[in-house]
N, C-alpha and C positions, 0 to 999 in steps of 0.2 A: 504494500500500500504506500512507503513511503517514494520510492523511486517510480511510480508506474509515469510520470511526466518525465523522466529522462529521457525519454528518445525524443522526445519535442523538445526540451533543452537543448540536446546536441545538436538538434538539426538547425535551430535557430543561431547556436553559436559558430556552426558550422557557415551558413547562412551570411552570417554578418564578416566571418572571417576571408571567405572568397570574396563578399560584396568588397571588401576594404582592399585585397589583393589585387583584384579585378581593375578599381580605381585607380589603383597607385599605376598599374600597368599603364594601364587609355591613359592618366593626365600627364606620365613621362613618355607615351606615343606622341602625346597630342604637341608636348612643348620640344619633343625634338622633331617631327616633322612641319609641324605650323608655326606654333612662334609662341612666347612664353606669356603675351597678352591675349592669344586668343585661350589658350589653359587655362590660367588665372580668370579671365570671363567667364567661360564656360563650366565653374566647378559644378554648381549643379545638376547641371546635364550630363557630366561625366558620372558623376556619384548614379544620377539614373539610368544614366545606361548600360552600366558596371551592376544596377540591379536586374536590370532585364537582361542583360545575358548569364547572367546566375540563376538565374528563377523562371522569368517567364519563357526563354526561350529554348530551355530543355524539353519544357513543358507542351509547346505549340510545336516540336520535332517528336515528341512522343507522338500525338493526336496525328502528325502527318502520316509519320511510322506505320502508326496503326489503321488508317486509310489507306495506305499501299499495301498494306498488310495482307488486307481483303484480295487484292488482284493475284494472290501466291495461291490462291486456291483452286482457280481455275485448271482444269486437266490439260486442256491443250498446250499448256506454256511451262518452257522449259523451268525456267526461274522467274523471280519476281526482280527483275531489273529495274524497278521504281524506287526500290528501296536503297539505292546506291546514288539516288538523287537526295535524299534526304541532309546528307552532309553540306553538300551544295546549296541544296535552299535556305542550313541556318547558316551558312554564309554572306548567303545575298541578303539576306535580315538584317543579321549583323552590320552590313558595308550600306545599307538603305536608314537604317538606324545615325549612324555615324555620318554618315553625311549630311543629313535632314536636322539631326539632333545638335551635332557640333557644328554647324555650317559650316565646314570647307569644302574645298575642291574632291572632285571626282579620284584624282592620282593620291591625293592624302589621302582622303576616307578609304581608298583600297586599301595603303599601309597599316593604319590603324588597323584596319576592322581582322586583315593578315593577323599581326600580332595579336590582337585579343584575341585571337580564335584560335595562334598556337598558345597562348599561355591559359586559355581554359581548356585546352588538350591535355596541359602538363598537369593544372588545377584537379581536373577529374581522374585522372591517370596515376600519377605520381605520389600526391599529396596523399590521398587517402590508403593506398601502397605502402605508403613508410609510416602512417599512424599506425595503423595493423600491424606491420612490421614491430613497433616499438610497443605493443601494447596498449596504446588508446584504443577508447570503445568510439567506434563510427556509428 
């Protein structure tokens, strides 16, 4: 009875840890591709879109996922090759996000949106690999 909110603990602490990870990445993308006026403008935007791609946009590649998902059933077809789109479209999220959101250019927001989408590969990949590793509860 006492720990039964520990898995919502963690995941919020977890949560707020990537959110702050996430930030730090995009506002040192942002001030060595753009310029250190448009970073310092844009913190809030950074801070939100460091939460959308932590949160909501695992979330809206789940739901795609699981709509391609459906086309793997069909008998006629070899494989479900929709489902190799899915990395791609939180891609183009990602880089539609960041351009819209931090107003720059089309060549930066590709950089950026590159880099946050390698360092939430490392974030999901890596990070949670070496708590386990070391004995933290995920």
């Amino acid at each position: 009875m006492l720990f039964q909110a520990e898995a919502t603990l963690m995941f919020i602490l977890w949560l707020v840890l990537a959110t702050v990870i996430v930030t730090l990445i995009i506002y040192i993308a942002v001030l060595l591709i753009e310029s250190k006026t448009k970073a310092s403008d844009k913190k809030f935007l950074i801070i939100l879109l460091a939460f959308i791609c932590v949160l909501v946009i695992p979330l809206v590649l789940g739901v795609i996922s699981q709509v391609f998902g459906i086309f793997s059933a069909i008998p006629w077809s070899d494989g479900n090759y929709l489902m190799l789109l899915v990395p791609i479209i939180g891609f183009l999220i990602i880089l539609l996000l960041s351009k819209f959101l931090l107003d720059v250019a089309w060549d930066n927001a590709l950089w950026i949106s590159l880099l946050t989408l390698f360092f939430l590969f490392l974030l999901y990949t890596l990070i949670p690999g070496l708590a386990s590793f070391l004995g933290f509860v995920i």
